[in-house]
N, C-alpha and C positions, 0 to 999 in steps of 0.2 A: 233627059235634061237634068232630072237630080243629082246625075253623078257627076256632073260636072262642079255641082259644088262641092263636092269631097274630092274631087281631083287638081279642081285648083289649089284649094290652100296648100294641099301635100304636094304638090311639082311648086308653090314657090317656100315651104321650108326645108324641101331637099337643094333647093338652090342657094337657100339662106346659110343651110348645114356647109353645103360643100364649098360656100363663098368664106365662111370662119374657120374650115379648115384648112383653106390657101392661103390666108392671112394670118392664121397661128403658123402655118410653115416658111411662112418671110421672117414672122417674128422670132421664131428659134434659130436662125441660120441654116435651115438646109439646103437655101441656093446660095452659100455662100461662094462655094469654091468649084465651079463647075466645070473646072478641066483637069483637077487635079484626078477622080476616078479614070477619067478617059487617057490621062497619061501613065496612073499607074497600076493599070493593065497591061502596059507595056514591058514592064520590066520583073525582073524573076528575083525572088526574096530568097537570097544566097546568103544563109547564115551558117 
């Protein structure tokens, strides 16, 4: 029963961790442009 109090607070600051790190990835743009990778896979960099 005591480890549930060391396992709570750490399962909710790893959810706190991984919830500011989804919202620092909104906040830089990395979903910005989400078809552009998947379209340009498509084509061959012919220089």
């Amino acid at each position: 029963m005591t480890v549930l109090a060391y396992l709570i607070p750490v399962a909710l600051f790893l959810g706190l961790l991984g919830l500011g790190a989804f919202l620092w990835s909104l906040r830089s743009g990395q979903f910005d442009d989400l078809e552009g990778a998947a379209h340009r896979i498509l084509f061959d960099d012919e220089e």
